[in-house]
N, CA, C and O atoms as CSV, one atom per row, in Angstrom:
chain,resi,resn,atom,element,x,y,z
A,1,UNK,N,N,-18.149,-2.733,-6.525
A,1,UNK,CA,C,-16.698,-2.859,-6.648
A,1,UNK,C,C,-16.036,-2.585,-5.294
A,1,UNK,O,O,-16.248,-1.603,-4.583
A,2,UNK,N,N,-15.069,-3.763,-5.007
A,2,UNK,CA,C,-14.285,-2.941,-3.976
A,2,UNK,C,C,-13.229,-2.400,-3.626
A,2,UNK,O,O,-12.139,-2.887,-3.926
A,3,UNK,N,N,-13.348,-1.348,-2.961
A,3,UNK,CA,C,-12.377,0.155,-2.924
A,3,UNK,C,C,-11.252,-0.545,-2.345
A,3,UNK,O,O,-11.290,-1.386,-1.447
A,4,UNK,N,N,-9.775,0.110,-3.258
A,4,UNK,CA,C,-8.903,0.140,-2.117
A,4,UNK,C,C,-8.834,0.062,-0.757
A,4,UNK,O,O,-8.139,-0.687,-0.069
A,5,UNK,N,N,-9.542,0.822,-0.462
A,5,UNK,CA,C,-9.708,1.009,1.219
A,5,UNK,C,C,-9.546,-0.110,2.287
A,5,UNK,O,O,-8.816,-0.453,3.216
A,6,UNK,N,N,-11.084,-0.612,1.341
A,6,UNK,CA,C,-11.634,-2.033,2.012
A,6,UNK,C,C,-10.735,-2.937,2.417
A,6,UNK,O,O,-10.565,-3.454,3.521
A,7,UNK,N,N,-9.794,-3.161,0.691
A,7,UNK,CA,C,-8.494,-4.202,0.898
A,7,UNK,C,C,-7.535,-3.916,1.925
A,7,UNK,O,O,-6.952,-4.850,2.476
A,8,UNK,N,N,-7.320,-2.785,2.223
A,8,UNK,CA,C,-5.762,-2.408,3.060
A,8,UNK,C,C,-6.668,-2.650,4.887
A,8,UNK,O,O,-6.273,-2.880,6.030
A,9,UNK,N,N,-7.855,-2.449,4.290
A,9,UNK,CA,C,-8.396,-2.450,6.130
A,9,UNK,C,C,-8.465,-4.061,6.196
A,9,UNK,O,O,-7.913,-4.766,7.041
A,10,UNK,N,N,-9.163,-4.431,5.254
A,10,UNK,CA,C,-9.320,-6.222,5.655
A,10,UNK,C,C,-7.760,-6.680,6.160
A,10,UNK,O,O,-7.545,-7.381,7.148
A,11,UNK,N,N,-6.771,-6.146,5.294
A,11,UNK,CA,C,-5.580,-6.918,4.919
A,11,UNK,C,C,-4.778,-6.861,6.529
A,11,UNK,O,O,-4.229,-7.757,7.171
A,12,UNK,N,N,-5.009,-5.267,6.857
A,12,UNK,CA,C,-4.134,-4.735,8.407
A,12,UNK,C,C,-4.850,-5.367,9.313
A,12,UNK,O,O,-4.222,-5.665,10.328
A,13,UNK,N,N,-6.532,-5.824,9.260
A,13,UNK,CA,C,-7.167,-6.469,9.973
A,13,UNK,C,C,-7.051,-8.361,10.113
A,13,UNK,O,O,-7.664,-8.922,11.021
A,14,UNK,N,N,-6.370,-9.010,9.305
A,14,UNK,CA,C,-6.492,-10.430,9.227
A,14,UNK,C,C,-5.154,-10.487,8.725
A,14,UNK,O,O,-4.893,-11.689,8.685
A,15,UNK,N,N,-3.914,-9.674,8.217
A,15,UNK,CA,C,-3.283,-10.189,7.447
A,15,UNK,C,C,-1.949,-9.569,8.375
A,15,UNK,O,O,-1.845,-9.794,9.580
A,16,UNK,N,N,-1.103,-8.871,7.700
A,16,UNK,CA,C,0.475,-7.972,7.805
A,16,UNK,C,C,0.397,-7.220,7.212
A,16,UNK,O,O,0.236,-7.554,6.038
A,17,UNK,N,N,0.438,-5.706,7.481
A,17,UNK,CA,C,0.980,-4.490,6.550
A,17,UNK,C,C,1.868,-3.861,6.643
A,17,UNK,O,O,2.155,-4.062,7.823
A,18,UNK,N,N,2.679,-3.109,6.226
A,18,UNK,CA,C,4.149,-2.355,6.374
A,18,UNK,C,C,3.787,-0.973,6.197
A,18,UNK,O,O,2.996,-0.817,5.267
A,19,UNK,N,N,4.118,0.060,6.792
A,19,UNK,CA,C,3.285,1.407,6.550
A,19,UNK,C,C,4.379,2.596,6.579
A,19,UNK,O,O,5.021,2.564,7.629
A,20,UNK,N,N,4.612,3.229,6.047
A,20,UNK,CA,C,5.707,4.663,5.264
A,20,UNK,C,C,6.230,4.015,3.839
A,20,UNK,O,O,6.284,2.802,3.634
A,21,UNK,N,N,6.514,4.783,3.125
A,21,UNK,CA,C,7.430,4.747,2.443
A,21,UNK,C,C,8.819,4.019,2.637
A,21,UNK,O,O,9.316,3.359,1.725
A,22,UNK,N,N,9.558,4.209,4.158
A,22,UNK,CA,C,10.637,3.105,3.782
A,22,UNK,C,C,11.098,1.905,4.290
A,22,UNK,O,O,12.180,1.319,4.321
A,23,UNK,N,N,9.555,1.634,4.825
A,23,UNK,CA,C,9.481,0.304,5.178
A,23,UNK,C,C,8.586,-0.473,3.872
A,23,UNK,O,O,8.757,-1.671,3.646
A,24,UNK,N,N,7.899,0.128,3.291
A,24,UNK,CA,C,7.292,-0.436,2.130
A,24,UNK,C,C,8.317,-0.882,1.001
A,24,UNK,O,O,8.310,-2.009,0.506
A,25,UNK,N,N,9.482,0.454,0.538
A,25,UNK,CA,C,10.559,0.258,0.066
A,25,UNK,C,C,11.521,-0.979,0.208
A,25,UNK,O,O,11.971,-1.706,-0.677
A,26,UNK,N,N,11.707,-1.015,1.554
A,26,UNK,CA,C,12.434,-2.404,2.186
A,26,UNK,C,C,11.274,-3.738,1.526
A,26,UNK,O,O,11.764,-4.505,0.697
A,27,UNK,N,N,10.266,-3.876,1.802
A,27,UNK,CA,C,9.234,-4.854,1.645
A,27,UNK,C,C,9.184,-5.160,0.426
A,27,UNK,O,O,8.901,-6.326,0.152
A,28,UNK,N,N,9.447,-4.188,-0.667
A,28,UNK,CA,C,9.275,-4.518,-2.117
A,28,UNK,C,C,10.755,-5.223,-2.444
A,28,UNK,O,O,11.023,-6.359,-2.835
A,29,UNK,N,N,11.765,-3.863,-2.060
A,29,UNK,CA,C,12.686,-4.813,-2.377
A,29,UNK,C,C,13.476,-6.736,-2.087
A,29,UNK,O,O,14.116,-7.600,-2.687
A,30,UNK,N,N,12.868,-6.476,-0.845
A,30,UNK,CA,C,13.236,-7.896,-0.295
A,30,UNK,C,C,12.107,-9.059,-0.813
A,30,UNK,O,O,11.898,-10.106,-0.200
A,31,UNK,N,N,11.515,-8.710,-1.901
A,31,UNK,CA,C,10.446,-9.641,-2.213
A,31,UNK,C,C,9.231,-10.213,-1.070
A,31,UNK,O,O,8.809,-11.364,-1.181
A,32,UNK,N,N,8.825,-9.469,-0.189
A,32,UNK,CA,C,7.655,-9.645,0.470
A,32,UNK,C,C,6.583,-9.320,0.573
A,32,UNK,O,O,5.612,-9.946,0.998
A,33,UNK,N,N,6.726,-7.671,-0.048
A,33,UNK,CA,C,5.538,-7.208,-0.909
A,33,UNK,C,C,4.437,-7.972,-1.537
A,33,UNK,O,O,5.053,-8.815,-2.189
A,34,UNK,N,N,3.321,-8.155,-1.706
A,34,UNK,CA,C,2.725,-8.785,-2.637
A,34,UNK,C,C,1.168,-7.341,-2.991
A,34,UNK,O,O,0.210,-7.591,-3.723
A,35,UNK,N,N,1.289,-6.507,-2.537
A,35,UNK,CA,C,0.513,-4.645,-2.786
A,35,UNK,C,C,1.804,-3.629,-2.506
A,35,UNK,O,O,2.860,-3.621,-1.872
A,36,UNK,N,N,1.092,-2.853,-3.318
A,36,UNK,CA,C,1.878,-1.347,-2.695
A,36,UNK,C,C,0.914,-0.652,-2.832
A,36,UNK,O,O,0.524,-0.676,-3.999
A,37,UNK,N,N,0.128,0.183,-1.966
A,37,UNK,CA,C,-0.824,1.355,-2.869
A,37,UNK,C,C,0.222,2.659,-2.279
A,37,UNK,O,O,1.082,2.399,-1.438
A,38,UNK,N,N,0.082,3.758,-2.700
A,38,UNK,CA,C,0.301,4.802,-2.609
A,38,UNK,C,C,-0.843,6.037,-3.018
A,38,UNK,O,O,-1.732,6.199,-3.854
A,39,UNK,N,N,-0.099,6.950,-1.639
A,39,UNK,CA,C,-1.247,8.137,-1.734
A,39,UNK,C,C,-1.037,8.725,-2.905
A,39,UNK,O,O,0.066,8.736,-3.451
A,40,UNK,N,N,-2.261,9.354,-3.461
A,40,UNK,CA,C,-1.523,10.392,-4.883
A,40,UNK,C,C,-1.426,12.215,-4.229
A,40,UNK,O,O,-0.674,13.033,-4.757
A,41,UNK,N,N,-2.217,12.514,-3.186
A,41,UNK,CA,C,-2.146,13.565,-2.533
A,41,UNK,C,C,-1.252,13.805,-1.801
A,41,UNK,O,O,-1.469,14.648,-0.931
A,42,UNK,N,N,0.509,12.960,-1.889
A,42,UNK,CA,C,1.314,13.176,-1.395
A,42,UNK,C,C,2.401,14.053,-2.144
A,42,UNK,O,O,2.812,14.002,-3.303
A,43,UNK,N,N,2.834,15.158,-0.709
A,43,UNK,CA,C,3.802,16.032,-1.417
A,43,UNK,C,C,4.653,16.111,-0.623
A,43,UNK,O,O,4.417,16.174,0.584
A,44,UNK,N,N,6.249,16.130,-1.312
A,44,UNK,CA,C,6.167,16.433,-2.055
A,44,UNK,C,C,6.144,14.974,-2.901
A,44,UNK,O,O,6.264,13.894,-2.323
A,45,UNK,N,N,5.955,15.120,-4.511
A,45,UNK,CA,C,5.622,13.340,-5.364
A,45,UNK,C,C,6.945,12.611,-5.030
A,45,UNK,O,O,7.019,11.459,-4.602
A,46,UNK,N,N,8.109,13.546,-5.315
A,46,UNK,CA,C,9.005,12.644,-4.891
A,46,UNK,C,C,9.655,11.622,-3.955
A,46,UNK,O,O,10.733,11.031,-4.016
A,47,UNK,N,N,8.698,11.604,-3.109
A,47,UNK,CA,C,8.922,11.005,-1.887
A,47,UNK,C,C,8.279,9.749,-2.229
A,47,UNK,O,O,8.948,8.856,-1.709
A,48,UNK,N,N,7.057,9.152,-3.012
A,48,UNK,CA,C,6.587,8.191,-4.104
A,48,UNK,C,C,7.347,8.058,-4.984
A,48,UNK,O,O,8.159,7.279,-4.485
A,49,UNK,N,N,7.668,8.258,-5.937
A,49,UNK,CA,C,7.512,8.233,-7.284
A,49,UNK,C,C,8.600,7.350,-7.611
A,49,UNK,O,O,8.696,7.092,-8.811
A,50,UNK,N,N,9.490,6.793,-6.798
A,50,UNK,CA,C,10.293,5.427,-7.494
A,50,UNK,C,C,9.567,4.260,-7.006
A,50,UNK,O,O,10.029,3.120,-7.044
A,51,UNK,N,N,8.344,4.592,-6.518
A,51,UNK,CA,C,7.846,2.973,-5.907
A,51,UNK,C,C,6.994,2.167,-7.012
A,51,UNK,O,O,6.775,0.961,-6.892
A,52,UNK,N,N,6.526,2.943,-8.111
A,52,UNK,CA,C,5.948,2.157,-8.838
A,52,UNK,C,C,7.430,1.841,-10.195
A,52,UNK,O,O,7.356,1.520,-11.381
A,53,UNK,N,N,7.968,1.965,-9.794
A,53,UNK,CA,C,8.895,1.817,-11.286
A,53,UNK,C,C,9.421,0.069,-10.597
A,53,UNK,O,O,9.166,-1.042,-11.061
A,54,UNK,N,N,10.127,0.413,-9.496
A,54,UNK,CA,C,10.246,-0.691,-7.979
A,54,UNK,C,C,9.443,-2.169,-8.191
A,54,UNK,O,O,9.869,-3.319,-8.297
A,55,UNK,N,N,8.054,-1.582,-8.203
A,55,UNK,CA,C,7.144,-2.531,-8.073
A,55,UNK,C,C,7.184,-3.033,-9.465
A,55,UNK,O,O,7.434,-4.201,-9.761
A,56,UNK,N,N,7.034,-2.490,-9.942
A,56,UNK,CA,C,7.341,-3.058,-11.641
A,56,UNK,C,C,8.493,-3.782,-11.850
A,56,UNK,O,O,8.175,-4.697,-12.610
A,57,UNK,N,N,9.702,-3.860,-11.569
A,57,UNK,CA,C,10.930,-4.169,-11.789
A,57,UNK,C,C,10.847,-5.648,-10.848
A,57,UNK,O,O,11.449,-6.652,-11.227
A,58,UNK,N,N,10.065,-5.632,-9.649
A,58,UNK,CA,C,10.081,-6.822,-8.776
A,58,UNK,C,C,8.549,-7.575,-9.091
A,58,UNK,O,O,8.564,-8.709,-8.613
A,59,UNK,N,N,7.598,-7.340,-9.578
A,59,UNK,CA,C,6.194,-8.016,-10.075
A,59,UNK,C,C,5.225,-7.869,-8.922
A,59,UNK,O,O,4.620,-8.785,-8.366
A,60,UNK,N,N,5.170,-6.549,-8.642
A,60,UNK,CA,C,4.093,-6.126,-7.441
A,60,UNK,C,C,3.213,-5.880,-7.688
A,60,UNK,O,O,3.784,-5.525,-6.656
A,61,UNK,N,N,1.923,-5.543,-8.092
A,61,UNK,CA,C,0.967,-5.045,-7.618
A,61,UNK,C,C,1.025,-3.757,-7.306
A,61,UNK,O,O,1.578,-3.567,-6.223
A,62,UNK,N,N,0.637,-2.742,-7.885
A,62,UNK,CA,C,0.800,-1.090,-7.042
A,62,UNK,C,C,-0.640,-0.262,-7.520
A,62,UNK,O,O,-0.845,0.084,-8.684
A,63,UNK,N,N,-1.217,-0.114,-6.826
A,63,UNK,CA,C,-2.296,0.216,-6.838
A,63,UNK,C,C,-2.009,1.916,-5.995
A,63,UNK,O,O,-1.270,2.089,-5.026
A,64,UNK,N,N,-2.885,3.066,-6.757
A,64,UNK,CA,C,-2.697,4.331,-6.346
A,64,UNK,C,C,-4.229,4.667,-5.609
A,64,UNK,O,O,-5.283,4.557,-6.236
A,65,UNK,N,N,-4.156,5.090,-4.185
A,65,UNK,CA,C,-5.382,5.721,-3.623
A,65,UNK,C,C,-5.210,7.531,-3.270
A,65,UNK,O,O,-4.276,8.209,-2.841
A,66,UNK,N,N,-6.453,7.807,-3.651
A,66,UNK,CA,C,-6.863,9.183,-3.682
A,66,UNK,C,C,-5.839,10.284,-2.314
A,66,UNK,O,O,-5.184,11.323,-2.226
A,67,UNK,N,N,-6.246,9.330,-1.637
A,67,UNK,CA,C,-5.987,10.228,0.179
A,67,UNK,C,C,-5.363,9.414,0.413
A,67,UNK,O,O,-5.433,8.232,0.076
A,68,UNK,N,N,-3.984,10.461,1.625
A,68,UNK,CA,C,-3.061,10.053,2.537
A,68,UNK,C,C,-4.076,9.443,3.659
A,68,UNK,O,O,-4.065,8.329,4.182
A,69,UNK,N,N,-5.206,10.856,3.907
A,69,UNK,CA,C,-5.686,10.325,5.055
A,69,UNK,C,C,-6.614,9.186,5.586
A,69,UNK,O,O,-6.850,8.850,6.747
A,70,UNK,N,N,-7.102,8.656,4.318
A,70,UNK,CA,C,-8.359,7.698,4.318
A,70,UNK,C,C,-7.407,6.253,4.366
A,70,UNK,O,O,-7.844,5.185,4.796
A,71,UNK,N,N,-5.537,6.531,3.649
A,71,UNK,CA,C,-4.957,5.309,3.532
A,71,UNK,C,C,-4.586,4.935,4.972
A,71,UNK,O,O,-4.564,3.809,5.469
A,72,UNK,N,N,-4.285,6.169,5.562
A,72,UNK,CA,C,-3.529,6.062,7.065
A,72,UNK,C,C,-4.899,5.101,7.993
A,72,UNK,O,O,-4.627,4.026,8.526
A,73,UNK,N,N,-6.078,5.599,8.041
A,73,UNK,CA,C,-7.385,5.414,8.704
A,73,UNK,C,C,-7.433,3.796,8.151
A,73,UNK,O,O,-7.430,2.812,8.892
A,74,UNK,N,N,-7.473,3.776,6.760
A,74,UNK,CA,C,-7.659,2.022,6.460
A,74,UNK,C,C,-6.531,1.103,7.411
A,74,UNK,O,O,-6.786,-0.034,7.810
A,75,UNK,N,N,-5.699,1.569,7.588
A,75,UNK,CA,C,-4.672,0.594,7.842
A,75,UNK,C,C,-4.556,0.380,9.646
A,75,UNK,O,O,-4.290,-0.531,10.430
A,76,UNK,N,N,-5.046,2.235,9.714
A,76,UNK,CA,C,-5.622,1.575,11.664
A,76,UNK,C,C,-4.724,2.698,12.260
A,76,UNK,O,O,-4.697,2.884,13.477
A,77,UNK,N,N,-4.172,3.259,11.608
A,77,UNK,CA,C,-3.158,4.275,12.280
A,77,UNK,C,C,-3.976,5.947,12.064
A,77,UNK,O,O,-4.585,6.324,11.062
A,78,UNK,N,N,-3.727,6.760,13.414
A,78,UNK,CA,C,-4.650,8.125,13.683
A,78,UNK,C,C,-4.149,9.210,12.644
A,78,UNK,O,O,-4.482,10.390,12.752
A,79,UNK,N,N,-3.048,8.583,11.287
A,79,UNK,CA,C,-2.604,9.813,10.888
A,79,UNK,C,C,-2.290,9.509,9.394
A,79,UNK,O,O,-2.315,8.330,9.042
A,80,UNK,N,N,-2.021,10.401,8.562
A,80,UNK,CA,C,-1.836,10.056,7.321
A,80,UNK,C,C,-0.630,9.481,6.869
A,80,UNK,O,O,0.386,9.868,7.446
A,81,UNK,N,N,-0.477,8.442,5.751
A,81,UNK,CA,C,0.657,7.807,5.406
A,81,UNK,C,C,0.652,8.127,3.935
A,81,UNK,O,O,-0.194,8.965,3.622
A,82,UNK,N,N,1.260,7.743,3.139
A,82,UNK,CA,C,2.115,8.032,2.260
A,82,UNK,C,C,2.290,6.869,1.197
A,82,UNK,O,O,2.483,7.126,0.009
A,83,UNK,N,N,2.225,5.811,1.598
A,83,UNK,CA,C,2.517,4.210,0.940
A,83,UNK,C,C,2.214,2.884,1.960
A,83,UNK,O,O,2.991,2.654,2.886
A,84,UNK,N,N,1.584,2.433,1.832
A,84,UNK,CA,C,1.147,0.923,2.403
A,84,UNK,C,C,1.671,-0.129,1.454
A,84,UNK,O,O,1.361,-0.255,0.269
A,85,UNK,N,N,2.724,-1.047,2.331
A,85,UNK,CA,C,2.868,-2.752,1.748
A,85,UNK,C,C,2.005,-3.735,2.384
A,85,UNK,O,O,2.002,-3.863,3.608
A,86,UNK,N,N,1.307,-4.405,1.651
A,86,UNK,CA,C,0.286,-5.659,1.761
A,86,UNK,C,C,1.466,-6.833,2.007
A,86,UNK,O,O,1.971,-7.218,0.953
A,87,UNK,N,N,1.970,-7.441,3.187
A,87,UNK,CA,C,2.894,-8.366,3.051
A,87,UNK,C,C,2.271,-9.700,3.292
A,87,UNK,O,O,2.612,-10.735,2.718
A,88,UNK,N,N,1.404,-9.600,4.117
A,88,UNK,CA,C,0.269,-11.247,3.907
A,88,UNK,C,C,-1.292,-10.768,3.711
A,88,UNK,O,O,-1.720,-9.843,4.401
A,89,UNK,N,N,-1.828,-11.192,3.092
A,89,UNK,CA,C,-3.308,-10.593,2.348
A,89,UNK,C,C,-4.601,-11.093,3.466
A,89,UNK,O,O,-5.795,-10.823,3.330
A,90,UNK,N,N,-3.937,-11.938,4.650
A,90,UNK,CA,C,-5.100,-12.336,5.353
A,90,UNK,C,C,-6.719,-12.783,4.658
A,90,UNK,O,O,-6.754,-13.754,3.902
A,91,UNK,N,N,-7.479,-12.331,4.840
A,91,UNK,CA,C,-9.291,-12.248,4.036
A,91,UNK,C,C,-9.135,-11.177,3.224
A,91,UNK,O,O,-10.129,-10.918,2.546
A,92,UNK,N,N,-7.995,-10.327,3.054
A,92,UNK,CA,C,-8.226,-9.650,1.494
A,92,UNK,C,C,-8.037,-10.218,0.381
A,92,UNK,O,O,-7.253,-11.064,-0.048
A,93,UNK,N,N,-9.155,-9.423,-0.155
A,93,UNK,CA,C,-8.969,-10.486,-1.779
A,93,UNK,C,C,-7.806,-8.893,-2.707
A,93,UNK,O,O,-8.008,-7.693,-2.892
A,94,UNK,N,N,-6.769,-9.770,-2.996
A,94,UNK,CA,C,-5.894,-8.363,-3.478
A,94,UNK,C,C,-6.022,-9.006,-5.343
A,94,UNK,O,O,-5.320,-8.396,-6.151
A,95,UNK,N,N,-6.512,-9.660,-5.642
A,95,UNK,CA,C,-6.840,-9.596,-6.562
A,95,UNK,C,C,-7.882,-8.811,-7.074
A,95,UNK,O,O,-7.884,-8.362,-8.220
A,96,UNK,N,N,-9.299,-8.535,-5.745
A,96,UNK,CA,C,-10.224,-7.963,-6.734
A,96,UNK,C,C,-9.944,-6.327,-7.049
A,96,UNK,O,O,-10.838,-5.527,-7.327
A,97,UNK,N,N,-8.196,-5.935,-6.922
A,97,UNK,CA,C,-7.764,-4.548,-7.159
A,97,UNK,C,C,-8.151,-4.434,-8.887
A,97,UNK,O,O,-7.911,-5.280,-9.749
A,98,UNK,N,N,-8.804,-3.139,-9.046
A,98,UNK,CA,C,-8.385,-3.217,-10.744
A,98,UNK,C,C,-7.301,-3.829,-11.525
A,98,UNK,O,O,-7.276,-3.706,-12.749
């Protein structure tokens, strides 16, 4: 199976990603989004927790990963993030998300 991870690294590697919280925010809302994952080890939650209601309301995709720090590392950046937008999927397959 393949991990979140994989997708957000293929995707930052061949594709476009958007990285914090309120640039992901902007991305969903403006319909360019086509992922959202979010860290679940982020605190405090509230700083998440309207992005999946968001993604739901606009037909996103939101997929939740374990670690800030493994999301920050997938995407290519030295530090932890919080929420990644998938805005072109490049060679990720963002379908094979659960």
């Amino acid at each position: 199976m393949v991990s979140v991870y994989d997708v957000v690294e293929k995707a930052a590697k061949t594709g476009k990603v958007d990285k914090g919280v309120n640039e992901v925010t902007k991305a969903v809302e403006r319909g360019i989004a086509k992922l959202v994952v979010v860290a679940s080890d982020i605190d405090p939650k509230e700083l998440t927790q309207h992005l999946p209601i968001l993604c739901r309301e606009k037909g996103v995709k939101f997929v939740v990963a374990d670690s800030k720090e493994k999301l920050g590392i997938s995407v290519g950046i030295n530090r932890p993030t919080a929420a990644i937008a998938v805005l072109e999927e490049g060679e990720a397959k963002l379908n094979s998300l659960g």
